[in-house]
C-alpha positions as CSV (number, residue, x, y, z in Angstrom):
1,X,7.8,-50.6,11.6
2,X,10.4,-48.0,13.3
3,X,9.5,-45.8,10.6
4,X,5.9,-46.0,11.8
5,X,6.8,-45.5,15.3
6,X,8.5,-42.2,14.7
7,X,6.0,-41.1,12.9
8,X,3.7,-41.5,15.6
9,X,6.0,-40.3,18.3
10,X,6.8,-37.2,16.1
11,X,2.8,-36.4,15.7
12,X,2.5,-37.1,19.4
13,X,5.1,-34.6,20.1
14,X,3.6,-31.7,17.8
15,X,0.3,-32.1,19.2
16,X,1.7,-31.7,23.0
17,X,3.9,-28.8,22.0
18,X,0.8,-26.7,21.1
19,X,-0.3,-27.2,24.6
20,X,2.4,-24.8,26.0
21,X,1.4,-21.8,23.6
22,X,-1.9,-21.8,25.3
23,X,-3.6,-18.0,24.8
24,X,-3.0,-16.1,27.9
25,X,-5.9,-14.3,30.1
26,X,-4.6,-12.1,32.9
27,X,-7.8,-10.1,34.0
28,X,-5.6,-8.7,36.5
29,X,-3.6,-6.7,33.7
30,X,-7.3,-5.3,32.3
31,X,-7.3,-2.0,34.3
32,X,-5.5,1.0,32.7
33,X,-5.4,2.5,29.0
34,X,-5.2,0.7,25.9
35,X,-4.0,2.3,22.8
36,X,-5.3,0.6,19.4
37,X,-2.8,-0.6,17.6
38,X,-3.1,-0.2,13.6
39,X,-1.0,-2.3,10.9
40,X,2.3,-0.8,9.5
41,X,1.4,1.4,6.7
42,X,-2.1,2.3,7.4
43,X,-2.0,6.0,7.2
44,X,-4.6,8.4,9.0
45,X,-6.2,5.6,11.4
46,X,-6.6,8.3,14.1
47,X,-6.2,7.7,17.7
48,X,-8.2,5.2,19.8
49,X,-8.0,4.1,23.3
50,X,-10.2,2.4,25.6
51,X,-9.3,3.2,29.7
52,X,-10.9,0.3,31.7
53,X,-12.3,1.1,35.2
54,X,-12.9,-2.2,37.1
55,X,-15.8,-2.1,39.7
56,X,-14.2,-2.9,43.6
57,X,-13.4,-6.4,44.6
58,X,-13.9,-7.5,40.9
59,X,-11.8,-7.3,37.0
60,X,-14.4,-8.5,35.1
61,X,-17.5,-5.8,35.5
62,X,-16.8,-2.2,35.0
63,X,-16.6,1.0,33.3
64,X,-14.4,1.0,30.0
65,X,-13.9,5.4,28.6
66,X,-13.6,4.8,25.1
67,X,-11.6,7.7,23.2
68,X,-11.3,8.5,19.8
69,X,-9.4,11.5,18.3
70,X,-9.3,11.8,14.1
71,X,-8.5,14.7,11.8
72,X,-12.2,14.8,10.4
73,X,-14.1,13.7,13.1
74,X,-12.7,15.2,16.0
75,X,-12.6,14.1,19.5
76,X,-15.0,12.0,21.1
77,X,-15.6,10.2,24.3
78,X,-17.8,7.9,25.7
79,X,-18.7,5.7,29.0
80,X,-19.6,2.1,28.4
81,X,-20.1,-0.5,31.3
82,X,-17.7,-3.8,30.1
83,X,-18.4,-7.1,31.4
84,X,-15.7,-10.2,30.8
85,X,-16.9,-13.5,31.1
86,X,-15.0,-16.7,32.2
87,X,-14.3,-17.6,28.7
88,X,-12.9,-14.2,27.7
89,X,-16.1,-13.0,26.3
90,X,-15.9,-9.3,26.0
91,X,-19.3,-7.0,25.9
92,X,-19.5,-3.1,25.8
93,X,-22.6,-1.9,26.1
94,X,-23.8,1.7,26.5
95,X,-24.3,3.5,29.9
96,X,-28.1,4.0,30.9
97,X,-28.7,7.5,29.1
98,X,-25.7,7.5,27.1
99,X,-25.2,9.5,23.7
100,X,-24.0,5.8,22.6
101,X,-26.1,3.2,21.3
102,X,-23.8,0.5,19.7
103,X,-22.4,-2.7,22.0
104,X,-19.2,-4.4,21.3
105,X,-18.8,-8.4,21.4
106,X,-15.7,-10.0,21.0
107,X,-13.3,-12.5,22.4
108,X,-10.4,-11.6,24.5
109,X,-7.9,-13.9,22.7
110,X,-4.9,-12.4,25.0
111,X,-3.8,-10.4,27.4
112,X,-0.9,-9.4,29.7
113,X,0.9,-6.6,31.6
114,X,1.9,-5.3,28.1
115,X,-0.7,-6.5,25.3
116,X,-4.1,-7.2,24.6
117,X,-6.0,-8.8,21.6
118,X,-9.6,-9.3,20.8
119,X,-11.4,-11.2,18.5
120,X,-14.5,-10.5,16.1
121,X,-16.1,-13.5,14.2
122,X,-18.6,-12.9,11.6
123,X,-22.1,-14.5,12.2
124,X,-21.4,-17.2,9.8
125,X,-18.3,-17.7,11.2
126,X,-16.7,-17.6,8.1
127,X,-14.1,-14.7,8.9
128,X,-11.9,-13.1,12.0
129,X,-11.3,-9.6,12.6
130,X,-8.4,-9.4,15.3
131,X,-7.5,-6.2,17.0
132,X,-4.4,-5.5,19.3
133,X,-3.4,-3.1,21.6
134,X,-1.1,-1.6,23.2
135,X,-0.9,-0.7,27.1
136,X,-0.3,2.9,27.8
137,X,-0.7,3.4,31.3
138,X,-1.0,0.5,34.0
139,X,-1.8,2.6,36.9
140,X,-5.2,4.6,36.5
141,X,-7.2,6.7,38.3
142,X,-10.9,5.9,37.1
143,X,-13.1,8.1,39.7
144,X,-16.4,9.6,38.8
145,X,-17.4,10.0,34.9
């Protein structure tokens, strides 16, 4: 029987303990550059940083500058408007007129004053693509496109 009981208390205690490493979501970290952050080894990934502009009085609608820079394809960038939902649900979808036509949807599974990591889940739900970054600059000037 005390076997039994510790085995419970033990199971209790697990389960509460993964309460405390909830995912954290500081919108108030969003604005500023983020630098893409490759796995060790992977040579050639190019450069890739996205440079969230928040609209006034408000974190989760803006303008996100998405730069790319790569030995064969050059430099790009584009203008996306970003909008964040309670949840964490991230969408990037091209400006009105833009050269861009593609619209990013993820989940914002974390970020702080130093990181930030989104989420892609296949359709079927079956896999998870996870992308981190790094932040570059804090403090950022957005002003006009």
């Amino acid at each position: 029987m005390g076997m039994v009981v510790a085995l419970i208390a033990t199971v209790g205690f697990t389960a509460c303990s993964s309460d405390d490493e909830e995912e954290v979501l500081q919108l108030s970290e969003l604005s500023g550059i983020w630098k893409m952050v490759h796995d060790e080894g992977v040579a050639d990934a190019g450069l890739v940083t996205y440079t969230f502009c928040p609209n006034e009085g408000t974190m989760s609608k803006g303008t996100v500058v998405i730069y790319t820079s790569d030995w064969a394809a050059g430099d790009n960038i584009v203008y996306h408007d970003y909008m964040i939902t309670p949840s964490g649900h991230l969408r990037i979808t091209p400006k009105v007129g833009g050269q861009e036509t593609r619209n990013i949807d993820c989940q914002i599974r974390s970020l702080d004053s130093t990181q930030m990591v989104w989420v892609f889940t296949s359709t079927d739900k079956t896999q998870e693509t996870i992308v981190r970054f790094k932040k570059e600059v804090s403090e950022w000037y957005c002003g006009n496109e």
